[in-house]
PDB file of N, CA, C and O in Angstrom:
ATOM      1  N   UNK A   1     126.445 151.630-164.037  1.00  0.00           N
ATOM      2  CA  UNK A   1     126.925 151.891-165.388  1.00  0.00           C
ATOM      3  C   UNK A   1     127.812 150.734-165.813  1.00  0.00           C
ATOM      4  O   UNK A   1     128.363 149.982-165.009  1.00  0.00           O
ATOM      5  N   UNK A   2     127.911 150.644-167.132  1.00  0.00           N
ATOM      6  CA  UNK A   2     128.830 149.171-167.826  1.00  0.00           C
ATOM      7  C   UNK A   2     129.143 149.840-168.630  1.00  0.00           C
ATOM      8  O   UNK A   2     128.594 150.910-168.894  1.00  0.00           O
ATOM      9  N   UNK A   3     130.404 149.210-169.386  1.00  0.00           N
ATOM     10  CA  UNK A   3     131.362 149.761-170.641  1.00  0.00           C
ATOM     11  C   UNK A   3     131.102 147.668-171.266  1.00  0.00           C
ATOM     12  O   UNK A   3     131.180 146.490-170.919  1.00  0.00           O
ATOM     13  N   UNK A   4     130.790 148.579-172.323  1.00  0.00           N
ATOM     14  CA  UNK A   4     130.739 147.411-173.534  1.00  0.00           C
ATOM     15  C   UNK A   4     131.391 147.607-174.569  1.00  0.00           C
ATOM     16  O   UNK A   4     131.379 148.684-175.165  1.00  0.00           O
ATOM     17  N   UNK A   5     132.174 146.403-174.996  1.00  0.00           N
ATOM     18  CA  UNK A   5     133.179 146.775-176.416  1.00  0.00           C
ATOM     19  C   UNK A   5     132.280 146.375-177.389  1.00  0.00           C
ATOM     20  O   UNK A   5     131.383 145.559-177.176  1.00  0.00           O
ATOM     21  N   UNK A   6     132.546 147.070-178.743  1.00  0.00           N
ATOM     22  CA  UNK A   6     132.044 147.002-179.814  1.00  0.00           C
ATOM     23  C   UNK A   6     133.040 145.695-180.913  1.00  0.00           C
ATOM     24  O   UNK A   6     134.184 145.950-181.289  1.00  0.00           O
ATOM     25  N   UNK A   7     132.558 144.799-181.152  1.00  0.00           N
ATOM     26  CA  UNK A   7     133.148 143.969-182.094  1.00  0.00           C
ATOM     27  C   UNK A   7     133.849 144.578-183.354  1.00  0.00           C
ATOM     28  O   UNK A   7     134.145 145.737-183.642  1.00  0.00           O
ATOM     29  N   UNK A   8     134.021 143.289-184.053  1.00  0.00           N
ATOM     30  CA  UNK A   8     134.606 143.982-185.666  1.00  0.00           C
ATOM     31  C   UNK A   8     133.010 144.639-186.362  1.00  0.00           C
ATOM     32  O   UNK A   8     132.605 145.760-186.672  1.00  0.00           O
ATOM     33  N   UNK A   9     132.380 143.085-186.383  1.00  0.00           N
ATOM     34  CA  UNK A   9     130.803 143.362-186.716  1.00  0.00           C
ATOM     35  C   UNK A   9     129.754 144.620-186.068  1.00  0.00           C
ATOM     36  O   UNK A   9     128.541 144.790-186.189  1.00  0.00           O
ATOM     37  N   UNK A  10     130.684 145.303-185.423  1.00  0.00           N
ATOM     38  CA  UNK A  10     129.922 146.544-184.648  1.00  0.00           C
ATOM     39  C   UNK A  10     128.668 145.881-183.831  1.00  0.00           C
ATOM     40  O   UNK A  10     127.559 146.415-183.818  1.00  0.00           O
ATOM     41  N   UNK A  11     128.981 144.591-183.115  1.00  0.00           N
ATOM     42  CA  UNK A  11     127.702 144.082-182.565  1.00  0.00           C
ATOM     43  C   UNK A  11     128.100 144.097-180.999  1.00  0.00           C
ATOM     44  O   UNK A  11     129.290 144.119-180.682  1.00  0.00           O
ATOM     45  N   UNK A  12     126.932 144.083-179.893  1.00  0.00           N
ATOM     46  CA  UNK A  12     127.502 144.402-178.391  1.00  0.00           C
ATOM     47  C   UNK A  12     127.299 143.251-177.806  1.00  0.00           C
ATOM     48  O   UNK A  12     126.771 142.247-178.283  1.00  0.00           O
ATOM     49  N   UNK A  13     127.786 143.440-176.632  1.00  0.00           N
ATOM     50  CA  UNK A  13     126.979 141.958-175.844  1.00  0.00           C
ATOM     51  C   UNK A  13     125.860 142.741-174.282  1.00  0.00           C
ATOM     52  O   UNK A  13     126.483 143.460-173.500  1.00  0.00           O
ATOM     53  N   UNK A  14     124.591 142.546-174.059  1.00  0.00           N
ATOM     54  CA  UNK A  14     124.037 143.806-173.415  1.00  0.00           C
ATOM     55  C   UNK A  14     124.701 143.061-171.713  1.00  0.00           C
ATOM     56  O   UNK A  14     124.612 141.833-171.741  1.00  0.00           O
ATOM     57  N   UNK A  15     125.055 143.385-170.916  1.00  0.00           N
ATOM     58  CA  UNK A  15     125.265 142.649-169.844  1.00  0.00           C
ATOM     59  C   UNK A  15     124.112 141.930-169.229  1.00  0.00           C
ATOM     60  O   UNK A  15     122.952 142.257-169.481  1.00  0.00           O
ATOM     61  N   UNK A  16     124.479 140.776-168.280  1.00  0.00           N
ATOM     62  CA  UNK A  16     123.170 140.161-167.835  1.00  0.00           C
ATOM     63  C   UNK A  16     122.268 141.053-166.574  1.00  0.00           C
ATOM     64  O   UNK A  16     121.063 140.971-166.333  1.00  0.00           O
ATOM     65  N   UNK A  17     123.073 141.713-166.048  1.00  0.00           N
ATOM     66  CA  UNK A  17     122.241 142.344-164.695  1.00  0.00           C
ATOM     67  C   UNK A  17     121.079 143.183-165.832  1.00  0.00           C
ATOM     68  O   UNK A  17     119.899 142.850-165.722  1.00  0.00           O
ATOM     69  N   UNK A  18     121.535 144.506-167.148  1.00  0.00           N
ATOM     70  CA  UNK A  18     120.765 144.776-167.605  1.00  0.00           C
ATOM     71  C   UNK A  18     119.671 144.549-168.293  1.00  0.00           C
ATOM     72  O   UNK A  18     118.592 145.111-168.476  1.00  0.00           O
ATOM     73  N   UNK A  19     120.511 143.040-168.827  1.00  0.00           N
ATOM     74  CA  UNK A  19     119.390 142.492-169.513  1.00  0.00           C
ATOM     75  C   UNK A  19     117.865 142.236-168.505  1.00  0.00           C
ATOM     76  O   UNK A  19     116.747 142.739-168.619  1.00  0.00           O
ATOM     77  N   UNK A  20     118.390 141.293-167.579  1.00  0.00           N
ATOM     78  CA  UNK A  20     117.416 141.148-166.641  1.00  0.00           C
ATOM     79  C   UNK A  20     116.352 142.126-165.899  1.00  0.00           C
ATOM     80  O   UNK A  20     115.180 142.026-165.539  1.00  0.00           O
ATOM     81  N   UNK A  21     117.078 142.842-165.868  1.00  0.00           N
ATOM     82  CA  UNK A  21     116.502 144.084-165.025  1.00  0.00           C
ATOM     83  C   UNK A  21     115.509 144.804-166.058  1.00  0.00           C
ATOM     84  O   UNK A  21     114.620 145.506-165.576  1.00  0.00           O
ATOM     85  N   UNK A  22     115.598 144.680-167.369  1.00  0.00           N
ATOM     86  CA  UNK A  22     114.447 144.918-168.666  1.00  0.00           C
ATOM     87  C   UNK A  22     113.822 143.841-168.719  1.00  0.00           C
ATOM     88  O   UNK A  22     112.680 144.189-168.420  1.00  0.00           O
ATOM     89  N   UNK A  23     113.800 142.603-168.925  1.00  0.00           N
ATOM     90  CA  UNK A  23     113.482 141.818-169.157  1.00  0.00           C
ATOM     91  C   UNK A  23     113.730 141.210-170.668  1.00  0.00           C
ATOM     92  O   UNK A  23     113.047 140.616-171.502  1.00  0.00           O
ATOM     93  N   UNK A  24     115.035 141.668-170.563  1.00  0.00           N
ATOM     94  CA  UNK A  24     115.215 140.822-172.428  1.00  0.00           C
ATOM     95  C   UNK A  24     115.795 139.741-172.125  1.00  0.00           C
ATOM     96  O   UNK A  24     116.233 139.390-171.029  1.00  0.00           O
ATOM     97  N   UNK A  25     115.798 139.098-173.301  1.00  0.00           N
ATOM     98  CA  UNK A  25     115.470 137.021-173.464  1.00  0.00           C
ATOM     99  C   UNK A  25     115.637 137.439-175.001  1.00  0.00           C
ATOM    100  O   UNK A  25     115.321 138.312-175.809  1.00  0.00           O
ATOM    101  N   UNK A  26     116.437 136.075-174.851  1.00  0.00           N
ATOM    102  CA  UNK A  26     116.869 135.618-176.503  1.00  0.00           C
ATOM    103  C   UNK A  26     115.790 135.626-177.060  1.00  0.00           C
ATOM    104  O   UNK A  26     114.790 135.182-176.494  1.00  0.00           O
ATOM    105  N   UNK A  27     115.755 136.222-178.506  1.00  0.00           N
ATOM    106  CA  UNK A  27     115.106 136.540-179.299  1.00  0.00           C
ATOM    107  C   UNK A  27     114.270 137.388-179.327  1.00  0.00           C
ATOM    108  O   UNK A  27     113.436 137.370-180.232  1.00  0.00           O
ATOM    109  N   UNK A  28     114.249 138.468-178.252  1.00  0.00           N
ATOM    110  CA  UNK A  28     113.408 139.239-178.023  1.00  0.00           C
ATOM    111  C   UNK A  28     113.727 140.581-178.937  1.00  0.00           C
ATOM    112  O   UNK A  28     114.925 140.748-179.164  1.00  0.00           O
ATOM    113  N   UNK A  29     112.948 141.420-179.412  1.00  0.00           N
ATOM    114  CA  UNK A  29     112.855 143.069-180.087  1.00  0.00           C
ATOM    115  C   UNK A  29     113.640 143.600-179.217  1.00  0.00           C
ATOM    116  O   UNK A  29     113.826 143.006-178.155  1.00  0.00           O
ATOM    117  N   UNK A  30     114.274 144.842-179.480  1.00  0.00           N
ATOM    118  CA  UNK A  30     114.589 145.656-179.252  1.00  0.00           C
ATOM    119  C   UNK A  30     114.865 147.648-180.409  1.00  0.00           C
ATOM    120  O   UNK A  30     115.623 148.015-181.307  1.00  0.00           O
ATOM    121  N   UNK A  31     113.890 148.209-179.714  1.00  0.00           N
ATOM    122  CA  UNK A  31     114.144 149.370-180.309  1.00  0.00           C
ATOM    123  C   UNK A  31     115.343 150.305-180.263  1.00  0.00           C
ATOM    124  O   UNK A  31     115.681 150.949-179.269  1.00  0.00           O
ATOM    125  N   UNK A  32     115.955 150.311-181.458  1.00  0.00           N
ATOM    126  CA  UNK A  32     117.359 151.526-180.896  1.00  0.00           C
ATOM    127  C   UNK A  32     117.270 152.624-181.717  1.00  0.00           C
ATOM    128  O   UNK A  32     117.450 152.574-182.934  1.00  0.00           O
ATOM    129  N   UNK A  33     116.976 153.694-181.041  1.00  0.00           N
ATOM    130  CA  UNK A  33     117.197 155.118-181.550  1.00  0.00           C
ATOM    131  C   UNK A  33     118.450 155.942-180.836  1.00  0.00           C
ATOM    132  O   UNK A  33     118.898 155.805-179.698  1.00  0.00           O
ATOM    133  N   UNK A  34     118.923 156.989-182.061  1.00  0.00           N
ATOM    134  CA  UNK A  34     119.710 158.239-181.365  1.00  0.00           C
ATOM    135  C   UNK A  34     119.249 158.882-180.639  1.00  0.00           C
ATOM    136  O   UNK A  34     118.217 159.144-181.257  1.00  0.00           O
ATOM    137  N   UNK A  35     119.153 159.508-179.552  1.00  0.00           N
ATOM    138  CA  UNK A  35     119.036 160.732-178.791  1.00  0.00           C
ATOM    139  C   UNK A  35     120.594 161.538-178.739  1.00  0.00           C
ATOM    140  O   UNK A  35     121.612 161.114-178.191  1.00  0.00           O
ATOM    141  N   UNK A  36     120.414 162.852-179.508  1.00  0.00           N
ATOM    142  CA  UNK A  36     121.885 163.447-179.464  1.00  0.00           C
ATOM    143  C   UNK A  36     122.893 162.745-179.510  1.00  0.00           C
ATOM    144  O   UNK A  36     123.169 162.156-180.555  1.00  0.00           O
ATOM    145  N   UNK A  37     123.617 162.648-178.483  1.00  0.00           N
ATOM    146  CA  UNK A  37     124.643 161.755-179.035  1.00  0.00           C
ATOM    147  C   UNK A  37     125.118 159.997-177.984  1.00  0.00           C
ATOM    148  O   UNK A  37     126.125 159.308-177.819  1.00  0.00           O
ATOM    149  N   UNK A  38     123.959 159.983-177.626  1.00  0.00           N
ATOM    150  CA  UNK A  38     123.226 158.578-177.050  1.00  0.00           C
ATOM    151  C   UNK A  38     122.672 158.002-178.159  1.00  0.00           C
ATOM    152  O   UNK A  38     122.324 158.511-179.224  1.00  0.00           O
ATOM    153  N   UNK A  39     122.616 156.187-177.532  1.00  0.00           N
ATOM    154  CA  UNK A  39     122.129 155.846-178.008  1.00  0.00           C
ATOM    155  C   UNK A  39     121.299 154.953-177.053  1.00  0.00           C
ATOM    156  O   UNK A  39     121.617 154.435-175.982  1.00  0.00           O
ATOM    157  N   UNK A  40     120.238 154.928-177.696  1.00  0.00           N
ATOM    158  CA  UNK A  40     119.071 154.313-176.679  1.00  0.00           C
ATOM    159  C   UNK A  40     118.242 152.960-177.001  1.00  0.00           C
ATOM    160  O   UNK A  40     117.414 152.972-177.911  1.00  0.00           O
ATOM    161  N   UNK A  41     118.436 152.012-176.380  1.00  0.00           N
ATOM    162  CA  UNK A  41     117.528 150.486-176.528  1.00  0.00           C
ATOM    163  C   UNK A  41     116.373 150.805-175.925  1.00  0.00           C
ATOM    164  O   UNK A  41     116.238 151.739-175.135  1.00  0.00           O
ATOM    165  N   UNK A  42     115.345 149.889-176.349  1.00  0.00           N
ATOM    166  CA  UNK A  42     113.949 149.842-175.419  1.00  0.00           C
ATOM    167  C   UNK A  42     113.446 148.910-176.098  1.00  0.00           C
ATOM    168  O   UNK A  42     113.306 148.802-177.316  1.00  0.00           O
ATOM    169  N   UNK A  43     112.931 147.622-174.499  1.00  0.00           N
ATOM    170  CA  UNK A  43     112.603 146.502-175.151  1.00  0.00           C
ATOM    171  C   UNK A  43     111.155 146.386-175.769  1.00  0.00           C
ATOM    172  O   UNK A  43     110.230 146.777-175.058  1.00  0.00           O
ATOM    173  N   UNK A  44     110.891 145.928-176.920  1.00  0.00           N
ATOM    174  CA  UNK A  44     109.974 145.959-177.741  1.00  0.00           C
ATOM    175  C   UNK A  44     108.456 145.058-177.007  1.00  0.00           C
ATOM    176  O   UNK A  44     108.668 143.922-176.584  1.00  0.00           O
ATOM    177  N   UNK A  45     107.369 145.487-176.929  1.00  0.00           N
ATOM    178  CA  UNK A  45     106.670 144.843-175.357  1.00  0.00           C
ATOM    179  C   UNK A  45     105.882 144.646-176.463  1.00  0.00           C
ATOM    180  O   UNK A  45     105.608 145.694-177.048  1.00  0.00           O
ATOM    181  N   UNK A  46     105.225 143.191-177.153  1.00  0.00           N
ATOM    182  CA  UNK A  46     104.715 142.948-178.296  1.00  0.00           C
ATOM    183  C   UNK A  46     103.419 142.257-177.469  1.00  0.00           C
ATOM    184  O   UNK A  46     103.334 142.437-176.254  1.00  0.00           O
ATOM    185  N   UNK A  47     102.454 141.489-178.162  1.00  0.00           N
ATOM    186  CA  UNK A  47     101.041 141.264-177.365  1.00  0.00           C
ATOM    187  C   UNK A  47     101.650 139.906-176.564  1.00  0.00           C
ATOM    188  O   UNK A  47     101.154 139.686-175.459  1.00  0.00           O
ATOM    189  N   UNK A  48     102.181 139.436-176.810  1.00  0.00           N
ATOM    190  CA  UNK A  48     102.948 137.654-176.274  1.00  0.00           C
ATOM    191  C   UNK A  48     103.249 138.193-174.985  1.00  0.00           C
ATOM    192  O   UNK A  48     102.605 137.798-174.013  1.00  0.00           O
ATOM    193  N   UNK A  49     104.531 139.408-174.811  1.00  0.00           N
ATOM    194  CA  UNK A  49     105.190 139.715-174.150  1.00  0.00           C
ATOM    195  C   UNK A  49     103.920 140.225-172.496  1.00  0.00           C
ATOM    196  O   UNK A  49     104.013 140.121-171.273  1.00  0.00           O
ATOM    197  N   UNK A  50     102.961 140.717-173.398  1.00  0.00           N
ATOM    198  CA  UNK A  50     102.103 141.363-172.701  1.00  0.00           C
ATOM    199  C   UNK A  50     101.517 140.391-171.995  1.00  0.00           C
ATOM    200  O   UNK A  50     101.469 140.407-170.765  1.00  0.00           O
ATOM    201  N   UNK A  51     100.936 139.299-172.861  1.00  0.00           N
ATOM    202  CA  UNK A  51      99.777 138.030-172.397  1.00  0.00           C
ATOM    203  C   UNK A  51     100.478 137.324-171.163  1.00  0.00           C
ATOM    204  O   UNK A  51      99.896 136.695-170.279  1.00  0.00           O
ATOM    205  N   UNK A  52     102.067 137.586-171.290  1.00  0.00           N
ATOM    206  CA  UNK A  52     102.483 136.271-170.176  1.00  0.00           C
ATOM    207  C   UNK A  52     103.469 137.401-168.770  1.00  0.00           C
ATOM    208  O   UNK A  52     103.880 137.072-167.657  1.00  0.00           O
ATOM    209  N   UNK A  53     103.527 138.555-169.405  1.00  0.00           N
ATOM    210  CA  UNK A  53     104.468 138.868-168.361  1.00  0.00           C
ATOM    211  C   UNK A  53     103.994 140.093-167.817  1.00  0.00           C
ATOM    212  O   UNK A  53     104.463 140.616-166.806  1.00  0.00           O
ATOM    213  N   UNK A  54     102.600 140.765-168.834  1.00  0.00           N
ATOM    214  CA  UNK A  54     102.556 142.005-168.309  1.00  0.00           C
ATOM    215  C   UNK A  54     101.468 142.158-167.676  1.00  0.00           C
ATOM    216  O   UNK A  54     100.893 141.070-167.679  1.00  0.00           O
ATOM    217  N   UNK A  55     100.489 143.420-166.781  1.00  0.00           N
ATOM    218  CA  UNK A  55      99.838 143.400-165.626  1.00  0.00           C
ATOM    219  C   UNK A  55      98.464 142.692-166.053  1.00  0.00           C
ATOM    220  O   UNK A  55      98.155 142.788-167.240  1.00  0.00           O
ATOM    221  N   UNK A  56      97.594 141.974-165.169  1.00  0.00           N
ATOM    222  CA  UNK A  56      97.025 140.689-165.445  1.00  0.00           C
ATOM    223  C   UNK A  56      95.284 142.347-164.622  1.00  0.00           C
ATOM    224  O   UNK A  56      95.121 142.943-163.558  1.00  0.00           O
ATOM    225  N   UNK A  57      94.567 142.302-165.910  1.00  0.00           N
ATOM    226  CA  UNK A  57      93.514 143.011-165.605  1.00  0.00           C
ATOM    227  C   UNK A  57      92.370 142.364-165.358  1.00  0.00           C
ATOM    228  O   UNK A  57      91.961 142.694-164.245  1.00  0.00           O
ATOM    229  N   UNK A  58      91.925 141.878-165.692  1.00  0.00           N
ATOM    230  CA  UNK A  58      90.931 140.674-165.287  1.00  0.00           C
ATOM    231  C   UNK A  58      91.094 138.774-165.338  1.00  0.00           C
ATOM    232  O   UNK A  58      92.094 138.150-165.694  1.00  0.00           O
ATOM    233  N   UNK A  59      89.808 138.221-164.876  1.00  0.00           N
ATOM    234  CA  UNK A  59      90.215 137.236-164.679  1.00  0.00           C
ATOM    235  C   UNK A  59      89.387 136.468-165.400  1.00  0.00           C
ATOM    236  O   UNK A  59      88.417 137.060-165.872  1.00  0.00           O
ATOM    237  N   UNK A  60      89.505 135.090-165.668  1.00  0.00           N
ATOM    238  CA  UNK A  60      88.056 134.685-166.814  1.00  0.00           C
ATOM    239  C   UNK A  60      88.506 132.936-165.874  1.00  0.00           C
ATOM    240  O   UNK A  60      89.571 132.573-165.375  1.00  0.00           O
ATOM    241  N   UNK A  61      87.289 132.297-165.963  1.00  0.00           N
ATOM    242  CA  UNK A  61      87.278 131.239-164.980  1.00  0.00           C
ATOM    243  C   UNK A  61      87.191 129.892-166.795  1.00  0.00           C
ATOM    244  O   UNK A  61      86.534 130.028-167.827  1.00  0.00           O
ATOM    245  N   UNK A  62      88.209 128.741-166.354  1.00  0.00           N
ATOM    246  CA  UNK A  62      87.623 127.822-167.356  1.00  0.00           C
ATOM    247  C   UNK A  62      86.758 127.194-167.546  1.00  0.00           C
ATOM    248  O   UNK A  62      86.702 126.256-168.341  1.00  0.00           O
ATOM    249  N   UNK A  63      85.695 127.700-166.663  1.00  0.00           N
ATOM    250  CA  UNK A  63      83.850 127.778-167.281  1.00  0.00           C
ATOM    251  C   UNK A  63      83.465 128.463-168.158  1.00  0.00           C
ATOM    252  O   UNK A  63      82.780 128.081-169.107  1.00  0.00           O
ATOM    253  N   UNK A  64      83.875 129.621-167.943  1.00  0.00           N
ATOM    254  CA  UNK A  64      83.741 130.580-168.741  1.00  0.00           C
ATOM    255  C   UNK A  64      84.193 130.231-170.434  1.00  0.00           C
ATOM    256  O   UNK A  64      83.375 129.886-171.287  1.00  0.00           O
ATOM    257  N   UNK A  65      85.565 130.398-170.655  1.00  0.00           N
ATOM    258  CA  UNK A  65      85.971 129.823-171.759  1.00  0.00           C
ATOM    259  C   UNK A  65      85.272 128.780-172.258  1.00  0.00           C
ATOM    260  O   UNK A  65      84.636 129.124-173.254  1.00  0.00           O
ATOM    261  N   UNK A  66      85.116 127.513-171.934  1.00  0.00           N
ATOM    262  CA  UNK A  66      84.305 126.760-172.012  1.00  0.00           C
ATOM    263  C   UNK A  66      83.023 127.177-172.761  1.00  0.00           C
ATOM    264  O   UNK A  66      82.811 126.828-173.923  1.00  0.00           O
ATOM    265  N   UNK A  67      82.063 128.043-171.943  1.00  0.00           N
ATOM    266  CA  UNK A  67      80.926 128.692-172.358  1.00  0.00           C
ATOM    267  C   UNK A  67      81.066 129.587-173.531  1.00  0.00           C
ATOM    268  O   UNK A  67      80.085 129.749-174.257  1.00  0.00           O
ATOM    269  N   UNK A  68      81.879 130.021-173.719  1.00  0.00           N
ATOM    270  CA  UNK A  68      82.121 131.235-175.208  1.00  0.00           C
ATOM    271  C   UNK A  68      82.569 130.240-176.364  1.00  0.00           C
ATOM    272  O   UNK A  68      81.948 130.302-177.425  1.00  0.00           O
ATOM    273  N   UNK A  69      83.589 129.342-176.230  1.00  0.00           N
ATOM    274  CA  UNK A  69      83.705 128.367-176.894  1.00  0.00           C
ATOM    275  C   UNK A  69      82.606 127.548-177.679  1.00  0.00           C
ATOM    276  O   UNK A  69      82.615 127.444-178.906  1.00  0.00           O
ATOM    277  N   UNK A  70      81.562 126.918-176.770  1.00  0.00           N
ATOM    278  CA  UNK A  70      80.410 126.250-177.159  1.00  0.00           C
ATOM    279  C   UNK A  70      79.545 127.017-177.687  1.00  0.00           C
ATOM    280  O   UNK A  70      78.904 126.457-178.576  1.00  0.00           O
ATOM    281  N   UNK A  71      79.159 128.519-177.414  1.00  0.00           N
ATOM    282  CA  UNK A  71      78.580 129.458-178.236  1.00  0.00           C
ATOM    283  C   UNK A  71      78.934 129.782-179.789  1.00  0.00           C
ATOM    284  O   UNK A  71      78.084 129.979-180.656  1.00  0.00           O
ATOM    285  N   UNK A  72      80.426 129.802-179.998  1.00  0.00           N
ATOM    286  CA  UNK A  72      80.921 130.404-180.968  1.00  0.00           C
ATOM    287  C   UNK A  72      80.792 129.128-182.102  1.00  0.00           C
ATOM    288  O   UNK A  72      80.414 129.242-183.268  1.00  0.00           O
ATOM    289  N   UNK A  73      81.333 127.562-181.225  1.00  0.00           N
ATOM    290  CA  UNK A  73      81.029 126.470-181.798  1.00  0.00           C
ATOM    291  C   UNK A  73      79.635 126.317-182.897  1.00  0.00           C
ATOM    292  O   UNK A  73      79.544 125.812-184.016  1.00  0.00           O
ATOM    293  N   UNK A  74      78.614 127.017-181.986  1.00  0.00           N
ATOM    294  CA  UNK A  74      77.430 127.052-182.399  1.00  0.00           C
ATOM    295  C   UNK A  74      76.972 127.856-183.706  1.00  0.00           C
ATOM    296  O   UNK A  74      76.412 127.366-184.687  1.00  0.00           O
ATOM    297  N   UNK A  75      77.362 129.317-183.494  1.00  0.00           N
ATOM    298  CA  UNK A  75      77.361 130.334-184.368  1.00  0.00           C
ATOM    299  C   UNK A  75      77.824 129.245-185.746  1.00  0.00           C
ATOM    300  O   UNK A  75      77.034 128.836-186.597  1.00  0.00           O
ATOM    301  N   UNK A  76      79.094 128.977-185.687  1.00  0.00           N
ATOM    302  CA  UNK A  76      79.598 128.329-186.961  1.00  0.00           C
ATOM    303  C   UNK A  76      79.015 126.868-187.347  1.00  0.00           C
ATOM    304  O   UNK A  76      79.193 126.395-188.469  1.00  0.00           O
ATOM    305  N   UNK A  77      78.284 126.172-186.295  1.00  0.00           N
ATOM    306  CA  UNK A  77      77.525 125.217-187.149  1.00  0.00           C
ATOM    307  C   UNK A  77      76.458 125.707-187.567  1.00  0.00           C
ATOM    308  O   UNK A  77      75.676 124.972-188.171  1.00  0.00           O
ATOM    309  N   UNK A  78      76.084 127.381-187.304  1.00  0.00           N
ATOM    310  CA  UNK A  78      74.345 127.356-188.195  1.00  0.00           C
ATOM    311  C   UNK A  78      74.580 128.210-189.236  1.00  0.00           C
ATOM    312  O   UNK A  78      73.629 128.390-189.997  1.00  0.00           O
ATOM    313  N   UNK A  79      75.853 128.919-189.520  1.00  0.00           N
ATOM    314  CA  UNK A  79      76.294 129.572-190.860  1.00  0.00           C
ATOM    315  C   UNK A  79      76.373 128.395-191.702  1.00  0.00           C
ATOM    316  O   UNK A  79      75.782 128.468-192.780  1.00  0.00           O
ATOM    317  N   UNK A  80      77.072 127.182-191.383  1.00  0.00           N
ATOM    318  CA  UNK A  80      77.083 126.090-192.919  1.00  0.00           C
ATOM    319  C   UNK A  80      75.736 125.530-193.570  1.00  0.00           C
ATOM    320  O   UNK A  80      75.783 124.820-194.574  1.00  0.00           O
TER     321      UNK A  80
END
């Protein structure tokens, strides 16, 4: 548990063990709602957040890319 003072600006500072332990980083979202008479953060997990930090479900080889690339390349030179 931590005790945080509230500024003039009613703004906090979140401590670093917590921060870390969520994974918040400057500039990152955060959701705050009431619960009774809590108040509750939760860090905002946006598609970025997802692409670089969150669980990795498949795998794609840079052949692959490559190959969808030169396809799609294609598609759009025979629409003009």
């Amino acid at each position: 548990m931590f005790e945080v003072k509230v500024s003039r600006k009613r703004l906090i500072a979140i401590p670093k063990a917590v921060a870390e332990k969520l994974g918040i980083v400057e500039g990152m979202k955060l959701k705050l709602y009431v619960e009774g008479d809590r108040i509750v953060l939760e860090p905002v997990r946006d598609a970025l957040w997802f692409a670089i930090y969150g669980p990795k479900v498949a795998r794609i080889t840079f052949e692959e890319v490559e190959e969808e690339s030169i396809r799609e390349q294609e598609k759009l030179a025979n629409t003009s």
